[in-house]
Biotite code that builds the C-alpha atoms (Angstrom):
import biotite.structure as struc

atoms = struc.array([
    struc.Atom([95.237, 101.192, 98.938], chain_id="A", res_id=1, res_name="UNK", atom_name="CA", element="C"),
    struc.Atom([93.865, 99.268, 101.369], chain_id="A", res_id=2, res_name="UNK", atom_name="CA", element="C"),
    struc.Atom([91.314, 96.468, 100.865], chain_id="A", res_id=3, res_name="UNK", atom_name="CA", element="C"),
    struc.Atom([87.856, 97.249, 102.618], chain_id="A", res_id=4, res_name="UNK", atom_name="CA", element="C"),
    struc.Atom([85.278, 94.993, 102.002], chain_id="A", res_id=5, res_name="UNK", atom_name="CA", element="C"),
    struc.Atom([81.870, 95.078, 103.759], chain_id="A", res_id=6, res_name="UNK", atom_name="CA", element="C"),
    struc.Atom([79.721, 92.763, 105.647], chain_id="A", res_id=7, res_name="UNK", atom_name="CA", element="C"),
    struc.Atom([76.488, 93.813, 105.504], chain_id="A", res_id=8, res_name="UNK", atom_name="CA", element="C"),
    struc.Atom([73.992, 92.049, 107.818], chain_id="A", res_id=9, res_name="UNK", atom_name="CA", element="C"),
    struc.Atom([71.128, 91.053, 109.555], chain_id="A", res_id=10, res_name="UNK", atom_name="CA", element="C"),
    struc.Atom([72.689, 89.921, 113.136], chain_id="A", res_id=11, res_name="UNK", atom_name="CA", element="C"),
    struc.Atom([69.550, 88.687, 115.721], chain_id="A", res_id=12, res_name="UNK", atom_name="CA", element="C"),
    struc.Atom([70.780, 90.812, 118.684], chain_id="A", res_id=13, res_name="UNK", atom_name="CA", element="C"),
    struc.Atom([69.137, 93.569, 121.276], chain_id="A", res_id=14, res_name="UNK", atom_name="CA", element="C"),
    struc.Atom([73.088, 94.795, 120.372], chain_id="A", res_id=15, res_name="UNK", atom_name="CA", element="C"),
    struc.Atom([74.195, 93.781, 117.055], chain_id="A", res_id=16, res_name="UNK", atom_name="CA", element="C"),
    struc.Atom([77.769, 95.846, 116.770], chain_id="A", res_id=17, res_name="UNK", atom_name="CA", element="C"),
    struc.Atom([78.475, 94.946, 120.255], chain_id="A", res_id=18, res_name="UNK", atom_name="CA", element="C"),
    struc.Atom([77.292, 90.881, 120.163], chain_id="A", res_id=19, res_name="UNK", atom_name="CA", element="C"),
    struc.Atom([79.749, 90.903, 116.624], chain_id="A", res_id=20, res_name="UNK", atom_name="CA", element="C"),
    struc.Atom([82.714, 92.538, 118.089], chain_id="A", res_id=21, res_name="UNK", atom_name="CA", element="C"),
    struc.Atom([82.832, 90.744, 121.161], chain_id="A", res_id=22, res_name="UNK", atom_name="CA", element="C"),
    struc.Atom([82.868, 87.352, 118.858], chain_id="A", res_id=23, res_name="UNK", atom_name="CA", element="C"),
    struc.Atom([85.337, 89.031, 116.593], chain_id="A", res_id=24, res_name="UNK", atom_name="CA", element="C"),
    struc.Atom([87.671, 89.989, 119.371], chain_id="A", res_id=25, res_name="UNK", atom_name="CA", element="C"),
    struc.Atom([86.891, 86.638, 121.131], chain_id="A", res_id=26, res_name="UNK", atom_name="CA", element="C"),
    struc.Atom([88.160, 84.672, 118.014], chain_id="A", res_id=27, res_name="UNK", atom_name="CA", element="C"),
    struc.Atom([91.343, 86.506, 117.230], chain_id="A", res_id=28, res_name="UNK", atom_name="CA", element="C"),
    struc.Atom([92.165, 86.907, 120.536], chain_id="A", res_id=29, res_name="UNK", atom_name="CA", element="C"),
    struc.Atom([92.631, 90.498, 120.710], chain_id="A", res_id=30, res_name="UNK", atom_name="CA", element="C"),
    struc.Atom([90.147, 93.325, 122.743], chain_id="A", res_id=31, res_name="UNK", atom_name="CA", element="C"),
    struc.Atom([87.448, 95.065, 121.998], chain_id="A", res_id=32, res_name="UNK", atom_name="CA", element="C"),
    struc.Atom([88.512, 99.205, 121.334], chain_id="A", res_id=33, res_name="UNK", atom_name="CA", element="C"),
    struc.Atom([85.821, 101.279, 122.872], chain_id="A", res_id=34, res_name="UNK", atom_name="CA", element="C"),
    struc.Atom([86.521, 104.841, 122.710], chain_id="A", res_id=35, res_name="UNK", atom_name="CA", element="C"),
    struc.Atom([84.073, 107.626, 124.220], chain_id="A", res_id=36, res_name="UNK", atom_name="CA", element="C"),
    struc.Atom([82.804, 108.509, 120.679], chain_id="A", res_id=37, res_name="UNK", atom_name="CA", element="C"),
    struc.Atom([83.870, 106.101, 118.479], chain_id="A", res_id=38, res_name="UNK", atom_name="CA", element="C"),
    struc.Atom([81.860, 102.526, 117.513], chain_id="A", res_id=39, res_name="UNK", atom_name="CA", element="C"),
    struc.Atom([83.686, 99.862, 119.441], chain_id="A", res_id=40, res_name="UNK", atom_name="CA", element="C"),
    struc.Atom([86.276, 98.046, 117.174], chain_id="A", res_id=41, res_name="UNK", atom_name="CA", element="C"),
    struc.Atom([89.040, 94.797, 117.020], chain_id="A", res_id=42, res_name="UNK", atom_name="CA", element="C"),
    struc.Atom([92.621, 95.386, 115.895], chain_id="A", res_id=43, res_name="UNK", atom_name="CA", element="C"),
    struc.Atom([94.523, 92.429, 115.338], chain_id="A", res_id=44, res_name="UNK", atom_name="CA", element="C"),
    struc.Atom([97.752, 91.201, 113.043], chain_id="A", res_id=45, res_name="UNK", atom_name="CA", element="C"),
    struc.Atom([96.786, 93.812, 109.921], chain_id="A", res_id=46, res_name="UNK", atom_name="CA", element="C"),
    struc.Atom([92.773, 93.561, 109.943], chain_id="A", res_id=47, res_name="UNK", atom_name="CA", element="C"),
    struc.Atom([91.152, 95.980, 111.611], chain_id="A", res_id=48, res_name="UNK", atom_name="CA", element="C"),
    struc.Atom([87.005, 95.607, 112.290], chain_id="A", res_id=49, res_name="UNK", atom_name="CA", element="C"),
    struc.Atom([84.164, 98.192, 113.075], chain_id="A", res_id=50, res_name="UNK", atom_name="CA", element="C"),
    struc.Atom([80.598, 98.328, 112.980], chain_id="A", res_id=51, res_name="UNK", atom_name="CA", element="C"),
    struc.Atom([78.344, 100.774, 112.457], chain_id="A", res_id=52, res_name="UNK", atom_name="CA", element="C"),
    struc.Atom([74.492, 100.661, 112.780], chain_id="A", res_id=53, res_name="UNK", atom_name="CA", element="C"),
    struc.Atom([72.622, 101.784, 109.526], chain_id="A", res_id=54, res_name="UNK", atom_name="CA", element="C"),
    struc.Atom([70.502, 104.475, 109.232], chain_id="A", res_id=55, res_name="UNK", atom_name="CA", element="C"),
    struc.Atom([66.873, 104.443, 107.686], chain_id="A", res_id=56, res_name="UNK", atom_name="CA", element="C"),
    struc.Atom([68.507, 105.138, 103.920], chain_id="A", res_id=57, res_name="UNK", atom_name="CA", element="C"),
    struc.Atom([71.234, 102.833, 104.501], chain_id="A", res_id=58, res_name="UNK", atom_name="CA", element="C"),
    struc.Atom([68.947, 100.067, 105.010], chain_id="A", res_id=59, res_name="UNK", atom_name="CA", element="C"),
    struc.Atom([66.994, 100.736, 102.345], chain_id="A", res_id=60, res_name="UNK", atom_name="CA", element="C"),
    struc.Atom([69.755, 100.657, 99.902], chain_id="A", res_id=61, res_name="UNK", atom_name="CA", element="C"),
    struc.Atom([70.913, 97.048, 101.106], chain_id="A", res_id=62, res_name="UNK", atom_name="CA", element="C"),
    struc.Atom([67.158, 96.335, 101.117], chain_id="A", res_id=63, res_name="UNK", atom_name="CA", element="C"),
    struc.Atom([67.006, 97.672, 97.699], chain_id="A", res_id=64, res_name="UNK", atom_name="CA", element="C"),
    struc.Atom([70.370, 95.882, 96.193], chain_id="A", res_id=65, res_name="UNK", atom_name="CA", element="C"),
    struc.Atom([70.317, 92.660, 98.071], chain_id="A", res_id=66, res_name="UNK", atom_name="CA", element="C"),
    struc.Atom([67.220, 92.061, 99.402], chain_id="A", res_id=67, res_name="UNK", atom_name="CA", element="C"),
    struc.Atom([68.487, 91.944, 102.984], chain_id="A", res_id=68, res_name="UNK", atom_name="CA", element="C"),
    struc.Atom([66.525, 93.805, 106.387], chain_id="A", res_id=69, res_name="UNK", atom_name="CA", element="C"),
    struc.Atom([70.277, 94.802, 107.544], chain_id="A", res_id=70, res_name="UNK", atom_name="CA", element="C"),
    struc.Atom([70.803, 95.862, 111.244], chain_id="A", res_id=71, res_name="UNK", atom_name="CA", element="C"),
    struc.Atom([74.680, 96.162, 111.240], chain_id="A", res_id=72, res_name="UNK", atom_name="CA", element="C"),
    struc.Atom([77.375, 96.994, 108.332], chain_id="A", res_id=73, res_name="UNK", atom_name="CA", element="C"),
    struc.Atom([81.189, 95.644, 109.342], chain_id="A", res_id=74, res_name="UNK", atom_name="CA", element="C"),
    struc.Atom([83.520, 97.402, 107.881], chain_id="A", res_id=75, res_name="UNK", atom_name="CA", element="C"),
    struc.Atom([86.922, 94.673, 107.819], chain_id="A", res_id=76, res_name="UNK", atom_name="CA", element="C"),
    struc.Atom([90.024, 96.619, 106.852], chain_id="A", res_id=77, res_name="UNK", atom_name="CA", element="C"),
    struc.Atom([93.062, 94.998, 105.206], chain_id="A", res_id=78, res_name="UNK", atom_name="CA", element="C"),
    struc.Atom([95.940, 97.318, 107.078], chain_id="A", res_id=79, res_name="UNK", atom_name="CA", element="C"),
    struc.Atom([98.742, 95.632, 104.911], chain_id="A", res_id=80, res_name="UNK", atom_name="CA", element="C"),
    struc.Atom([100.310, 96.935, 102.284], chain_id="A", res_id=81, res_name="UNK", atom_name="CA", element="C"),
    struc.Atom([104.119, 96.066, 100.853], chain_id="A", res_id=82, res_name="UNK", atom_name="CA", element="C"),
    struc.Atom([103.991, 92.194, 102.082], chain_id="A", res_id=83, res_name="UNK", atom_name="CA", element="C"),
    struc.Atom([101.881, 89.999, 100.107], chain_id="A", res_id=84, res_name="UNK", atom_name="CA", element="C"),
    struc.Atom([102.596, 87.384, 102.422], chain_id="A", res_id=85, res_name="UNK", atom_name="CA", element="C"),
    struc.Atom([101.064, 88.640, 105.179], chain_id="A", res_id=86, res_name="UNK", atom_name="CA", element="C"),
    struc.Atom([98.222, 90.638, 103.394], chain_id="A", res_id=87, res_name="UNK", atom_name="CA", element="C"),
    struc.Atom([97.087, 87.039, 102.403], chain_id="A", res_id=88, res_name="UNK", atom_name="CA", element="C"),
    struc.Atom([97.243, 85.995, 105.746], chain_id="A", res_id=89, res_name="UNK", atom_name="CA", element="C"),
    struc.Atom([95.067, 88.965, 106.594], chain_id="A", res_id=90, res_name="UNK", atom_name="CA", element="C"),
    struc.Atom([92.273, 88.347, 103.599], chain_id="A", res_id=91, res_name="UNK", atom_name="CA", element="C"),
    struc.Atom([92.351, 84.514, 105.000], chain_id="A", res_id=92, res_name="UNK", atom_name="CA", element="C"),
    struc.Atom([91.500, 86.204, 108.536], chain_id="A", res_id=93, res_name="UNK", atom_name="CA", element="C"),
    struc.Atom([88.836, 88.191, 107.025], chain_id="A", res_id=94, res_name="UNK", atom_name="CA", element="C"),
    struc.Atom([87.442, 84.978, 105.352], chain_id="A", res_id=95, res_name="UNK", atom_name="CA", element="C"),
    struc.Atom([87.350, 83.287, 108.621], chain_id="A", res_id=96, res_name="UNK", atom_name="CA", element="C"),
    struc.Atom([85.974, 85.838, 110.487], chain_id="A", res_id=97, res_name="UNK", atom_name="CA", element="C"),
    struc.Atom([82.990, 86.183, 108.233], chain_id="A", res_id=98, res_name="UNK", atom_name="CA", element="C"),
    struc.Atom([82.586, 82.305, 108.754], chain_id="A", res_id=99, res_name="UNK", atom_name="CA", element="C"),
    struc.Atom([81.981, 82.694, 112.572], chain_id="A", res_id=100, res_name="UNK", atom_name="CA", element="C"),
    struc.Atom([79.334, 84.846, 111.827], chain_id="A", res_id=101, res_name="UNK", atom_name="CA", element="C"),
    struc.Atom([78.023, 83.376, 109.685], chain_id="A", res_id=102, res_name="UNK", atom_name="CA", element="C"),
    struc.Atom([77.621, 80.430, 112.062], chain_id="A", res_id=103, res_name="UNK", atom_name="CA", element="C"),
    struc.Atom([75.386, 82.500, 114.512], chain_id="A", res_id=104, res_name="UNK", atom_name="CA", element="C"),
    struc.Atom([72.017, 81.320, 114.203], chain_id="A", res_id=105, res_name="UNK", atom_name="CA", element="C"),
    struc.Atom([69.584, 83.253, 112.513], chain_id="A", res_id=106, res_name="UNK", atom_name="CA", element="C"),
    struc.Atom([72.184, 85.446, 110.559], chain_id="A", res_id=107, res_name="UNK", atom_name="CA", element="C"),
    struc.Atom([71.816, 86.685, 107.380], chain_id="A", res_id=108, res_name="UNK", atom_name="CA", element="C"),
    struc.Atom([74.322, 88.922, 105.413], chain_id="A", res_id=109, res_name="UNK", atom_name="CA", element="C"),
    struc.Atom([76.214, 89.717, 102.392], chain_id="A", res_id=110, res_name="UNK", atom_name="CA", element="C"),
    struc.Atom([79.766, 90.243, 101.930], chain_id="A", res_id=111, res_name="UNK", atom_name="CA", element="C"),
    struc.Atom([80.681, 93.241, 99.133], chain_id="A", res_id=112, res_name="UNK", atom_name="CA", element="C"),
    struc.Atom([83.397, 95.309, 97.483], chain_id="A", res_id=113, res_name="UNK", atom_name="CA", element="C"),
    struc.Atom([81.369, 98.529, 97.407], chain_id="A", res_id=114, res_name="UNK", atom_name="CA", element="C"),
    struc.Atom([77.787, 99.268, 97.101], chain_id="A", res_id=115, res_name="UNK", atom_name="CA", element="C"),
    struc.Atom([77.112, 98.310, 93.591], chain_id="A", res_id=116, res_name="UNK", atom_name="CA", element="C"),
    struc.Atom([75.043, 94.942, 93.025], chain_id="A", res_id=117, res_name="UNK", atom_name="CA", element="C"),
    struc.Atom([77.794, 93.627, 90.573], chain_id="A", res_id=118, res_name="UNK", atom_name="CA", element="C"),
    struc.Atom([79.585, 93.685, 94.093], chain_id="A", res_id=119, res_name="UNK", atom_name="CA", element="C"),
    struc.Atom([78.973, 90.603, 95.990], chain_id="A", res_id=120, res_name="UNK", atom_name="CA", element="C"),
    struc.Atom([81.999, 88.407, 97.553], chain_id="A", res_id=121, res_name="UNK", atom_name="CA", element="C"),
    struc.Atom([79.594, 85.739, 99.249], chain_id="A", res_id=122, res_name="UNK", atom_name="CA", element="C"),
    struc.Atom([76.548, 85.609, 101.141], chain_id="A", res_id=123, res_name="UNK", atom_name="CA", element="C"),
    struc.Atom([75.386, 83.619, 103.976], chain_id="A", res_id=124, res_name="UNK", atom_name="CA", element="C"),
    struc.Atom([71.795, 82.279, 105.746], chain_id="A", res_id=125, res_name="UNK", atom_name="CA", element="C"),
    struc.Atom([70.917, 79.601, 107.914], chain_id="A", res_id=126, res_name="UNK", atom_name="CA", element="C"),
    struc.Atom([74.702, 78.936, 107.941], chain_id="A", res_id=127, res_name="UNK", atom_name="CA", element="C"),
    struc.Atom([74.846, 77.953, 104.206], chain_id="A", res_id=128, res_name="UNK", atom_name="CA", element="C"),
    struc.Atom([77.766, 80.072, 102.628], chain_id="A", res_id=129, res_name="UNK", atom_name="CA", element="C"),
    struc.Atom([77.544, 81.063, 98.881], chain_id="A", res_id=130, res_name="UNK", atom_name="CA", element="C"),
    struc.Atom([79.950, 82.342, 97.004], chain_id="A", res_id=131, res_name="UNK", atom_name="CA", element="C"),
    struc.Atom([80.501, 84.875, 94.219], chain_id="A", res_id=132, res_name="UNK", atom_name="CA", element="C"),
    struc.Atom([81.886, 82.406, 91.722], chain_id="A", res_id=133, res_name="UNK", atom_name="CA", element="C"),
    struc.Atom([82.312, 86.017, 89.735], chain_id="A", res_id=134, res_name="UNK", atom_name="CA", element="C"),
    struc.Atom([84.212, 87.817, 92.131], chain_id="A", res_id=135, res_name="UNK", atom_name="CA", element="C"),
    struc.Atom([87.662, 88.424, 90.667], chain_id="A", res_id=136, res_name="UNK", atom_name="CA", element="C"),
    struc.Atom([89.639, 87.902, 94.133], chain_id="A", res_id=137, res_name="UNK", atom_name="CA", element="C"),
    struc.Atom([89.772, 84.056, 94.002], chain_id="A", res_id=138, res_name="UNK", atom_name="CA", element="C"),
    struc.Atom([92.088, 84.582, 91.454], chain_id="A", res_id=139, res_name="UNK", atom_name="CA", element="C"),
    struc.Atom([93.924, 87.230, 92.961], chain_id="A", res_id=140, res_name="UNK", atom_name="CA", element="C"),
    struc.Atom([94.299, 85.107, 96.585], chain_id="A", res_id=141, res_name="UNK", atom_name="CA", element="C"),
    struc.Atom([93.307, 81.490, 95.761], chain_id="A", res_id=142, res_name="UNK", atom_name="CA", element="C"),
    struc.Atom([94.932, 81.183, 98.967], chain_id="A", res_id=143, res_name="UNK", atom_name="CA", element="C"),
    struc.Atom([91.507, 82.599, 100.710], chain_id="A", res_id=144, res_name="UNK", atom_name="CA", element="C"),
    struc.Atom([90.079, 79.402, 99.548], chain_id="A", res_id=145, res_name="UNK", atom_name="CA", element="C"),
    struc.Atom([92.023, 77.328, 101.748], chain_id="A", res_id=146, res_name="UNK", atom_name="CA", element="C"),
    struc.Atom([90.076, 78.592, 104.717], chain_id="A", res_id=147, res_name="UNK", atom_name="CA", element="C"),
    struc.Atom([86.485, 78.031, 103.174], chain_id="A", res_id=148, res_name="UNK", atom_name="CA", element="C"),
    struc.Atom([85.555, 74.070, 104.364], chain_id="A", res_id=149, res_name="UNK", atom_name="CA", element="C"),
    struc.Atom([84.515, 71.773, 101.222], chain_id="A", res_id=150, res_name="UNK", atom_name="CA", element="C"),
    struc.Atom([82.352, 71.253, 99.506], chain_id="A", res_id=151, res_name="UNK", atom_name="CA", element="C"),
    struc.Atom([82.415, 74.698, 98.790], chain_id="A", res_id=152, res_name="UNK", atom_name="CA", element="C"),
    struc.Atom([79.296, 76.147, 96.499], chain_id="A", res_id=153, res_name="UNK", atom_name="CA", element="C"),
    struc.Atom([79.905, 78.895, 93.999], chain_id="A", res_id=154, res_name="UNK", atom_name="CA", element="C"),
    struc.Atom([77.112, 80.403, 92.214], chain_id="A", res_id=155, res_name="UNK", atom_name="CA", element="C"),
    struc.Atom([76.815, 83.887, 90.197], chain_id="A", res_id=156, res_name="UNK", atom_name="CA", element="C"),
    struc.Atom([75.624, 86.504, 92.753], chain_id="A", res_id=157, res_name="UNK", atom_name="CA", element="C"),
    struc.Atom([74.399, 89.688, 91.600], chain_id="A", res_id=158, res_name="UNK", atom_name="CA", element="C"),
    struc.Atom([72.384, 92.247, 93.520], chain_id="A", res_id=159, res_name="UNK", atom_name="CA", element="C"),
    struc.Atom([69.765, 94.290, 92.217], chain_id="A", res_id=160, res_name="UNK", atom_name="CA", element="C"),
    struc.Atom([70.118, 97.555, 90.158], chain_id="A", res_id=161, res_name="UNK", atom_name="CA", element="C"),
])
């Protein structure tokens, strides 16, 4: 099974899937897919990244659960499966890419398992980073950590039911 988890996100852009990619791509240093048809995506070393623009009820679930005016959901895909080595190095790529984002100004967004409010990795504003001291991956790849500057702050995230 492959790991999935979900950045969803309020990105200030006329072209929100398209501004994220292009950073995406631009930091692992691999292109942008854009297929006739298909929402432009990165491939790189395992991960693989798309976007997809929420509809009207999609937003209002993320409204509804997290409290966040989403105009983009990322979709980062763990490919790896049968080297824990390198799935590691993967999550830790995930980790980072979330942190570039979360560096553009005037981004909000939320990081999550599935759509369930107990679901919450780490959220971001402003460029603060929060997260999930709950979630039970930091003790399945501590090594994630390593890529998360200190001080780090951990708090108990939960959305709404």
């Amino acid at each position: 099974m492959y790991h999935e988890p979900t950045l969803l996100m309020n990105l200030p852009s006329d072209s929100p899937e398209e501004d994220a990619i292009a950073r995406i791509a631009a930091a692992l240093d691999a292109p942008v897919i854009d297929e006739l048809g298909s929402s432009p995506r990165v491939s790189a070393d395992g991960l693989l990244v798309y976007g997809v623009i929420p509809d009207d009820e999609d937003k209002a679930v993320v409204e509804r659960l997290f409290e966040l005016d989403s105009n983009l959901t990322l979709v980062l895909v763990n490919l790896v499966r049968d080297d824990t080595d390198r799935a590691i190095r993967v999550e830790q790529t995930i980790m980072r890419v979330v942190l570039i984002l979360a560096a553009v100004e005037g981004t909000r967004a939320v990081l999550v398992e599935d759509m369930s409010a107990s679901a919450i990795i780490l959220k971001f504003e402003a460029g603060h980073v929060v997260l999930n001291q709950d979630w039970d991956g930091w003790e399945l790849w501590p090594e994630v950590l390593d890529v998360i500057p200190s001080p780090r702050r951990m708090e108990s995230l939960q959305g709404s039911d």
